[in-house]
SERO-4910 file (N, C-alpha, C, O; in steps of 0.05 Angstrom, whole numbers):
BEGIN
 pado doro    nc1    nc2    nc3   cac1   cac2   cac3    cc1    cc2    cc3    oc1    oc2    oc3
  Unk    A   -603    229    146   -605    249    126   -578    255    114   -559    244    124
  Unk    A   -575    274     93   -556    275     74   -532    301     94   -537    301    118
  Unk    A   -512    317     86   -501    337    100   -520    352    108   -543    353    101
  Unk    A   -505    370    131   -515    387    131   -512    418    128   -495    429    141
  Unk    A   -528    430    112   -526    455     89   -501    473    110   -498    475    134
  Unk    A   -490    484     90   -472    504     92   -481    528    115   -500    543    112
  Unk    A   -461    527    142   -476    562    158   -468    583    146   -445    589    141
  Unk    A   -490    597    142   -472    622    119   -468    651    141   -481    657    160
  Unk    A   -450    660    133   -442    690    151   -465    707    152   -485    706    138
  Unk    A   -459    724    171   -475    749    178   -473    765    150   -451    765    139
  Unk    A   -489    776    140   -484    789    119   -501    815    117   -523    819    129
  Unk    A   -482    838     96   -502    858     99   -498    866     64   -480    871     48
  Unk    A   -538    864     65   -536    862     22   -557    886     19   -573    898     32
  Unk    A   -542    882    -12   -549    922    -15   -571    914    -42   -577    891    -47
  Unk    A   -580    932    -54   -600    929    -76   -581    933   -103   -593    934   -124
  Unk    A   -556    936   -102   -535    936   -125   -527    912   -124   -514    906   -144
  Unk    A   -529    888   -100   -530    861   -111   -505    855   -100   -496    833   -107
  Unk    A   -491    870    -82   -466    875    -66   -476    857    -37   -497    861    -24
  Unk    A   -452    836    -33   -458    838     -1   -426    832     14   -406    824      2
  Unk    A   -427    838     39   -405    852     52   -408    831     76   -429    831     88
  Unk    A   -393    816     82   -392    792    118   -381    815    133   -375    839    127
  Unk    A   -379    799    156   -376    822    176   -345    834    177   -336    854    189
  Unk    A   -332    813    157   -298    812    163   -298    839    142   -277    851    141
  Unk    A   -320    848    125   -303    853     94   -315    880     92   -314    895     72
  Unk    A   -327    883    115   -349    916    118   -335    937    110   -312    932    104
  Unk    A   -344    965    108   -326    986    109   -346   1010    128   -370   1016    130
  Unk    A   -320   1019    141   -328   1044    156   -348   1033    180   -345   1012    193
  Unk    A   -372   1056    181   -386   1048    206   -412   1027    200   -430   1026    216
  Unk    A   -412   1014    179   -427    992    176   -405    967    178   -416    945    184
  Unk    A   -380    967    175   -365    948    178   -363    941    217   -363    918    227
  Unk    A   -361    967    236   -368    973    261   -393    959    275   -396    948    297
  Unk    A   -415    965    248   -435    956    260   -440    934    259   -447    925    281
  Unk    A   -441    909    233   -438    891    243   -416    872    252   -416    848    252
  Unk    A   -399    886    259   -381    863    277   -388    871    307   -382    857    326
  Unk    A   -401    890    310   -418    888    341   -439    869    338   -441    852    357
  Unk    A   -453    868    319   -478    847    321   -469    823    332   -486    811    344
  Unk    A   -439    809    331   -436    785    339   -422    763    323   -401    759    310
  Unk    A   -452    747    332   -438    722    315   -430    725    281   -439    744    267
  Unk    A   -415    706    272   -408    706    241   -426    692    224   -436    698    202
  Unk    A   -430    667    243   -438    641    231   -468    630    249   -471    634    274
  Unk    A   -486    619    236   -502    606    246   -514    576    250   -518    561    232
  Unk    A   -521    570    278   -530    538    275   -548    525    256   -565    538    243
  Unk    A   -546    501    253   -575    496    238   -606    505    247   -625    511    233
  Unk    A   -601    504    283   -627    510    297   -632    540    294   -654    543    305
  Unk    A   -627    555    288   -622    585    281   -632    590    264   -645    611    263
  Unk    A   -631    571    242   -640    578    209   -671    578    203   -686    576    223
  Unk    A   -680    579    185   -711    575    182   -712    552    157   -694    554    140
  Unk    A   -731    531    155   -737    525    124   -749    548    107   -753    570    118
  Unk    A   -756    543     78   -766    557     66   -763    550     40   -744    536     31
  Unk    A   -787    562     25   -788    547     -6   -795    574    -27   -807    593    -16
  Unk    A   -790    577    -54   -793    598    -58   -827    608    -62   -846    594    -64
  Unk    A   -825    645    -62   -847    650    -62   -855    645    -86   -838    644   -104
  Unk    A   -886    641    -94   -906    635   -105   -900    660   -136   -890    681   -129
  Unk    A   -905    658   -161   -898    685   -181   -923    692   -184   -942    676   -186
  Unk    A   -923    723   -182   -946    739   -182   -960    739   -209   -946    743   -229
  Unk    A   -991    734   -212  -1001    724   -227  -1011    752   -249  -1019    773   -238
  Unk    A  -1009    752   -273  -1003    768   -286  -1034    782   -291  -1050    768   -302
  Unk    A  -1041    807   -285  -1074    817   -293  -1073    821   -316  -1061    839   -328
  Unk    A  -1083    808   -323  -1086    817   -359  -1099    848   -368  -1119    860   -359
  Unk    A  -1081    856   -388  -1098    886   -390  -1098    901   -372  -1120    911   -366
  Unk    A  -1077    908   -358  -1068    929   -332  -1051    937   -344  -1041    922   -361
  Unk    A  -1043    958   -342  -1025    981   -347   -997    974   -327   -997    977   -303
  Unk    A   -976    967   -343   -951    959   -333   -951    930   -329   -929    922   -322
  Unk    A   -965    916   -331   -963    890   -321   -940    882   -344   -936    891   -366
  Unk    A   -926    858   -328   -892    847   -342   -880    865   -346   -865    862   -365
  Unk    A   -880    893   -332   -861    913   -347   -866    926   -371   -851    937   -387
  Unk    A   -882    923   -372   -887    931   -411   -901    968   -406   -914    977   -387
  Unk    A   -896    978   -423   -892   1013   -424   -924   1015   -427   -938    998   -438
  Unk    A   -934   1044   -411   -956   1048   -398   -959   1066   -420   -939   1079   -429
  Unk    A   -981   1069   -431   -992   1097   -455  -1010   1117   -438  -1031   1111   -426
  Unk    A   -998   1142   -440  -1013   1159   -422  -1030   1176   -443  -1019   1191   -459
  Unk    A  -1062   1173   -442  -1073   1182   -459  -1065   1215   -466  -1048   1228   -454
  Unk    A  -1083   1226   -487  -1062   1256   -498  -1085   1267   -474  -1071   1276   -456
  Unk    A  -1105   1270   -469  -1115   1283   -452  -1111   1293   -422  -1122   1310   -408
  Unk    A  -1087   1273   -418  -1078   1276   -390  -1047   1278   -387  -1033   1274   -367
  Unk    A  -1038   1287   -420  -1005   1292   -414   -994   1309   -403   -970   1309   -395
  Unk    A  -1022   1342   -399  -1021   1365   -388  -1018   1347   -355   -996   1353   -346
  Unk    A  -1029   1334   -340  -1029   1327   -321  -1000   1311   -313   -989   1311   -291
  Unk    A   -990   1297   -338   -968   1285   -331   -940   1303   -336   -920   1290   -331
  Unk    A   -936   1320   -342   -920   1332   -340   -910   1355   -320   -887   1363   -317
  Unk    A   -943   1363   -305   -944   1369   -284   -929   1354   -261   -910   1361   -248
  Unk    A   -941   1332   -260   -928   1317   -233   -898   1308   -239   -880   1308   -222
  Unk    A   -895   1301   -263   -861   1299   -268   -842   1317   -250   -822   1311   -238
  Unk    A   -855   1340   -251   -832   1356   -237   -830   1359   -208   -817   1375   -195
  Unk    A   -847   1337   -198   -857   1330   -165   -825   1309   -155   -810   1309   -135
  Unk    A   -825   1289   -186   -796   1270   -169   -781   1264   -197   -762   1249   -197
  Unk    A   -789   1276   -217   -769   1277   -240   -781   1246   -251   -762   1232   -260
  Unk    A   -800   1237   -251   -801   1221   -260   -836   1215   -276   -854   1232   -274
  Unk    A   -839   1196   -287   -872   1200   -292   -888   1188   -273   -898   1167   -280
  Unk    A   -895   1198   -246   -921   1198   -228   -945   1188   -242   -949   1164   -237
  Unk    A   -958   1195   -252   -979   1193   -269   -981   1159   -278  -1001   1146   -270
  Unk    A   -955   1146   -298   -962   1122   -301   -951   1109   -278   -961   1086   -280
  Unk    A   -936   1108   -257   -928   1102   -239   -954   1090   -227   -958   1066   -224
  Unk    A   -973   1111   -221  -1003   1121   -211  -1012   1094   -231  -1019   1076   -217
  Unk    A  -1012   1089   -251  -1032   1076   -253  -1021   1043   -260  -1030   1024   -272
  Unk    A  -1008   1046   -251  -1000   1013   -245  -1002    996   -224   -990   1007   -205
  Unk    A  -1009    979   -217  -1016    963   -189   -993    960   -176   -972    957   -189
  Unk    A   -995    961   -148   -975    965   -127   -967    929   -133   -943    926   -130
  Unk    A   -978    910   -139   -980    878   -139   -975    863   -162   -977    839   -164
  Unk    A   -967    886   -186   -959    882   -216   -944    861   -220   -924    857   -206
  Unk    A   -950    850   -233   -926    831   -248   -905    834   -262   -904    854   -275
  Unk    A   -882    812   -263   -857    821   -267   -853    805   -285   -865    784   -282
  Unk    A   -836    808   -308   -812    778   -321   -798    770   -303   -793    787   -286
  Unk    A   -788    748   -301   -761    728   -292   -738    741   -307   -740    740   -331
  Unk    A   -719    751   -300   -707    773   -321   -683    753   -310   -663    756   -323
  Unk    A   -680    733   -289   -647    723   -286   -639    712   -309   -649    706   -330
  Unk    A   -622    711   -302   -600    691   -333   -604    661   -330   -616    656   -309
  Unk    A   -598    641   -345   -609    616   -339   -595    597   -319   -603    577   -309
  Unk    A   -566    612   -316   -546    603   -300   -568    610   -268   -579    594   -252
  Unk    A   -568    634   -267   -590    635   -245   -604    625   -234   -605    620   -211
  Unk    A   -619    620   -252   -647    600   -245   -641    572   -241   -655    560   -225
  Unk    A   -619    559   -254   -614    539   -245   -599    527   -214   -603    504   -205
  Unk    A   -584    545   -202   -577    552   -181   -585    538   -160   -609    544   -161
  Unk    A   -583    525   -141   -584    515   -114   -580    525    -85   -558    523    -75
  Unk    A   -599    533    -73   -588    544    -49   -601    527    -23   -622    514    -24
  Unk    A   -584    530     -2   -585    514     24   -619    513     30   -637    530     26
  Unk    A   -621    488     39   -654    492     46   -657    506     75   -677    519     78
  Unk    A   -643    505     91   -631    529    117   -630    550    115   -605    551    114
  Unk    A   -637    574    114   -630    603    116   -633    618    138   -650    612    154
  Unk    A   -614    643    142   -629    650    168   -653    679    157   -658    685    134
  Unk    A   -659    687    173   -679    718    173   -665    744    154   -641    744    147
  Unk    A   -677    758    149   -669    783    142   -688    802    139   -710    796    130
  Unk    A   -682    831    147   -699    854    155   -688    867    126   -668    862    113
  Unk    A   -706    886    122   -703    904     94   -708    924     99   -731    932    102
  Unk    A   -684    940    101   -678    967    107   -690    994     75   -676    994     54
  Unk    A   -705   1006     77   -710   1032     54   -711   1056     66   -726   1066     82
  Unk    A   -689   1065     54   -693   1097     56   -705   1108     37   -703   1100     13
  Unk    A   -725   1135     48   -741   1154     26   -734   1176     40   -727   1177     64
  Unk    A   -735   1194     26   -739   1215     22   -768   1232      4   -765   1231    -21
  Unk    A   -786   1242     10   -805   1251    -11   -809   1234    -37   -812   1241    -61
  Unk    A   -809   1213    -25   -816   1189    -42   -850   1189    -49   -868   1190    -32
  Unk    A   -853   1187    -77   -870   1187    -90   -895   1162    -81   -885   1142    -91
  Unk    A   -923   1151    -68   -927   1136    -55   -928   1120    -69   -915   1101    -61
  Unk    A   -943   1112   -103   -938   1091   -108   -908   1074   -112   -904   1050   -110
  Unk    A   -895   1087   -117   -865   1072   -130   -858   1059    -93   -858   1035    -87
  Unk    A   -853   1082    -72   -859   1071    -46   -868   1050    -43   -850   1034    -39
  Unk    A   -889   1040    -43   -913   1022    -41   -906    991    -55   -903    968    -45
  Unk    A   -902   1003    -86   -890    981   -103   -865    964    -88   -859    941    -83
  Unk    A   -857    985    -85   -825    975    -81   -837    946    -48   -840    922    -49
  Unk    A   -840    963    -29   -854    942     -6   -869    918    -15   -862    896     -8
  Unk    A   -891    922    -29   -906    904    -41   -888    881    -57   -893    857    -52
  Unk    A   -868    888    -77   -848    864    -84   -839    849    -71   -840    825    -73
  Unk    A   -826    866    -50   -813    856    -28   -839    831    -16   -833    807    -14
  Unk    A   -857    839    -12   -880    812      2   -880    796     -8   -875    773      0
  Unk    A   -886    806    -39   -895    785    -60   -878    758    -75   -884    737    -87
  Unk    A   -844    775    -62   -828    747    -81   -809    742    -60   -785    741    -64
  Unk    A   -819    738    -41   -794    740    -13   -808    714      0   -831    715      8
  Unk    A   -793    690      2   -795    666     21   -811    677     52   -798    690     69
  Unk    A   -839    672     56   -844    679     80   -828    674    101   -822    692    118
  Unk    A   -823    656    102   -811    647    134   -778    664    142   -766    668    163
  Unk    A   -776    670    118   -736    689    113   -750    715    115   -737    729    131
  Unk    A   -768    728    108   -778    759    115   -785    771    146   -807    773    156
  Unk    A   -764    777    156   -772    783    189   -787    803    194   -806    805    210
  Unk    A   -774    828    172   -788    852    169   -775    867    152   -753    866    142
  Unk    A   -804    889    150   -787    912    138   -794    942    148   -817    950    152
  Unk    A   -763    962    151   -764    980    159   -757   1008    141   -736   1017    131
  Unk    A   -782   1018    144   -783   1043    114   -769   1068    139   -780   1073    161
  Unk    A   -749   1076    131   -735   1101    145   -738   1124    124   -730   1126    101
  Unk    A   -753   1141    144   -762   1171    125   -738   1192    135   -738   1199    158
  Unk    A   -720   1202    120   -701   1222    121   -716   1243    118   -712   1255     96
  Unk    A   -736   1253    134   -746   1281    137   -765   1294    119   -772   1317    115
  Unk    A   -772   1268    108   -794   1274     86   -816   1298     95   -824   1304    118
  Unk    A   -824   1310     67   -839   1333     79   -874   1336     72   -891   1352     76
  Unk    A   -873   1308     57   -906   1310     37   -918   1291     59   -910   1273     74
  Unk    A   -943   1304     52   -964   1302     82   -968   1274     83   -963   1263    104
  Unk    A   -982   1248     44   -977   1226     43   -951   1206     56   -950   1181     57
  Unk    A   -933   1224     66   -918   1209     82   -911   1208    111   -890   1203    122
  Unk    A   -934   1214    122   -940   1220    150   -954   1191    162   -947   1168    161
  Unk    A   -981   1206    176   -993   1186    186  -1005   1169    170  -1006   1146    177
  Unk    A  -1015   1176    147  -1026   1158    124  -1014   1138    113  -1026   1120    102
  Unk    A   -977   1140    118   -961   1117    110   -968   1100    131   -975   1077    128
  Unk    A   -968   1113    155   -969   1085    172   -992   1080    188   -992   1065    208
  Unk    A  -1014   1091    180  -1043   1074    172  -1034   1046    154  -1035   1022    162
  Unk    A  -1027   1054    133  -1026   1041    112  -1001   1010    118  -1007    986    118
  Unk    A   -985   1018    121   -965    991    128   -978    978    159   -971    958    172
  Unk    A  -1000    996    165   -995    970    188  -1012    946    192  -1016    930    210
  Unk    A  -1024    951    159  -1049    941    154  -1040    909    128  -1056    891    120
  Unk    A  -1014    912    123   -997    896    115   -989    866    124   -989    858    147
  Unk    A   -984    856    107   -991    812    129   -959    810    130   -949    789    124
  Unk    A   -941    835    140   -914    823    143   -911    849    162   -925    869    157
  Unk    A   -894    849    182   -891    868    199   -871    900    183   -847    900    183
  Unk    A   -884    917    174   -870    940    171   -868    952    182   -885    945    198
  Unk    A   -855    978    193   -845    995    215   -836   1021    191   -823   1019    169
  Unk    A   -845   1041    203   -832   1070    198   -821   1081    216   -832   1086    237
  Unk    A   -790   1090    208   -769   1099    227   -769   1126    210   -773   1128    185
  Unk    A   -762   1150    233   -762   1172    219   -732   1192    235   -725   1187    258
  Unk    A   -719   1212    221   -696   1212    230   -706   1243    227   -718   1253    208
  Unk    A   -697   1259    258   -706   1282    257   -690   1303    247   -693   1326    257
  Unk    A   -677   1299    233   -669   1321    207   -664   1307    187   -659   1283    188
  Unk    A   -662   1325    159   -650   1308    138   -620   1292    158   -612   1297    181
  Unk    A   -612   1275    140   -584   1256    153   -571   1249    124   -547   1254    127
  Unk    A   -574   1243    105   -569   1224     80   -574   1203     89   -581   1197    112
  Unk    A   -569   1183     62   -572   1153     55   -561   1141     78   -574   1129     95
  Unk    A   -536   1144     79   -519   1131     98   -523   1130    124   -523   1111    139
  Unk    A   -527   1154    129   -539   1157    164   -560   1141    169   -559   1125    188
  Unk    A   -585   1141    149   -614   1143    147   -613   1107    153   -628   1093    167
  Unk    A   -588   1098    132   -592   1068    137   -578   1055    156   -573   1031    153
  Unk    A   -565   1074    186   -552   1064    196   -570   1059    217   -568   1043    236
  Unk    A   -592   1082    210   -615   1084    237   -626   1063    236   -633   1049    255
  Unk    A   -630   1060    213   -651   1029    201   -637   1016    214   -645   1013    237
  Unk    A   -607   1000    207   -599    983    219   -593    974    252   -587    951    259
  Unk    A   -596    994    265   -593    989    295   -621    978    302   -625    973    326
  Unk    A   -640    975    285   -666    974    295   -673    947    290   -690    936    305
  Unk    A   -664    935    273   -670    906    255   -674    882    273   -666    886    296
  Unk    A   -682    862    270   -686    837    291   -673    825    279   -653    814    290
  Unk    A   -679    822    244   -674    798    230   -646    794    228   -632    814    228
  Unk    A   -632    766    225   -600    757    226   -592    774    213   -578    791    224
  Unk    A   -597    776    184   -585    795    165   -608    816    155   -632    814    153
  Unk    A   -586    843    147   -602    867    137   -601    867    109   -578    859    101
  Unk    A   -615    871     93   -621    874     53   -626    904     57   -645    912     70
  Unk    A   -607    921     44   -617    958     44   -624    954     14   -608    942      0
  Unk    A   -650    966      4   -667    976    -17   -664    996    -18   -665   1009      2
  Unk    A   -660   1013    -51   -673   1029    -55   -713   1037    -53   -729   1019    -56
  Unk    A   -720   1061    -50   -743   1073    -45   -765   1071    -74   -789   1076    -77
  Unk    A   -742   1063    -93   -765   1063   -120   -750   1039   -134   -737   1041   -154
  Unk    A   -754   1015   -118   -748    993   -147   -762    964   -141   -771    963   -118
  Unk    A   -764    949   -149   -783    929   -153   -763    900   -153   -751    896   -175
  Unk    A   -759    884   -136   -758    858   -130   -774    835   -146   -797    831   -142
  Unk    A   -759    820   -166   -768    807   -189   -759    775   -165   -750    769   -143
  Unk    A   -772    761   -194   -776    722   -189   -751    714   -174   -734    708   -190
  Unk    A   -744    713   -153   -721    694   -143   -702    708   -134   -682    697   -124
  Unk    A   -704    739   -134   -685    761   -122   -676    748    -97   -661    761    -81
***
């Protein structure tokens, strides 16, 4: 056979598209993973994997490719109501499928791109807070939908003290009923971001951690 693929470092990647090796960390995430260990990994370590499958577009759904949701005039009294629940519009959020389809929004340099057929694991860390359930939901659901099976170890939704009842037992009815292992970690007082994802991270299996935001959506080849 031809070389063999590059071992890539321990890495810790953020949803701003930032990632940090263990040499280049800061503060107590730089602490944390240079406790995790190793830098580098064997080939036997790695997983194959090919990309995921693009989510097939429902025709005539509300948001599908991204495209702007029309909230009829009869129910704007209703959407302006819930706006002031997360500052945002709930309502068309609500009526968009957790499994929506996306554009390929990379650049073409992107897409053309090459990466090692070797990779190792990675866990996906989200913090919420009174996170709204569909955008919640969405956000997980991307994550399934365009993520290389065999590289998805897991994912861990960390609730910073959330107080709406939908984010109780009903969340985790709901994820555990999911074809990829999710886990709800909950931190018993508010903590912030930072804390919230440090809890996440002591908990992770996978080689490397990916921290998500709580409301955003994972497109073609992320």
């Amino acid at each position: 056979g031809g070389p063999e693929p590059p071992t890539p470092q321990a890495l810790v990647a953020t949803s701003s598209g930032e990632t940090a090796t263990s040499s280049k960390g800061r503060g107590n995430l730089h602490e944390l993973m240079r406790d995790r260990g190793k830098k580098t990994y064997s080939p036997w370590e790695l997983m194959k994997w090919k990309p995921a499958p693009s989510v097939t577009e429902q025709i005539g759904k509300p948001g599908e490719l991204g495209k702007a949701v029309n909230i009829p005039s009869d129910q704007e009294s209703i959407m302006k109501e819930k706006f002031k629940l997360n500052q945002f519009n709930i309502l068309a959020s609500d009526m968009i499928s957790l499994n929506r389809s996306l554009q390929d929004v990379r650049q073409e340099g992107c897409k053309d791109k090459t990466y090692p057929g070797l990779l190792p694991t990675t866990s996906i860390v989200i913090v919420f807070h009174n996170e709204a359930w569909s955008t919640l939901l969405r956000t997980v659901w991307s994550v399934i939908n365009r993520s290389p099976k065999p590289l998805l170890r897991e994912i861990l939704l960390v609730d910073d003290a959330s107080e709406r009842e939908h984010l109780g037992q009903q969340l985790e009815d709901y994820v555990a009923t999911l074809p990829v292992s999710v886990k709800v970690l909950r931190t018993e007082k508010r903590s912030g971001l930072i804390r919230a994802r440090l809890l996440g991270a002591k908990h992770v299996k996978g080689q490397v951690i990916t921290f998500l935001d709580a409301h955003c959506e994972c497109t073609e080849g992320w």
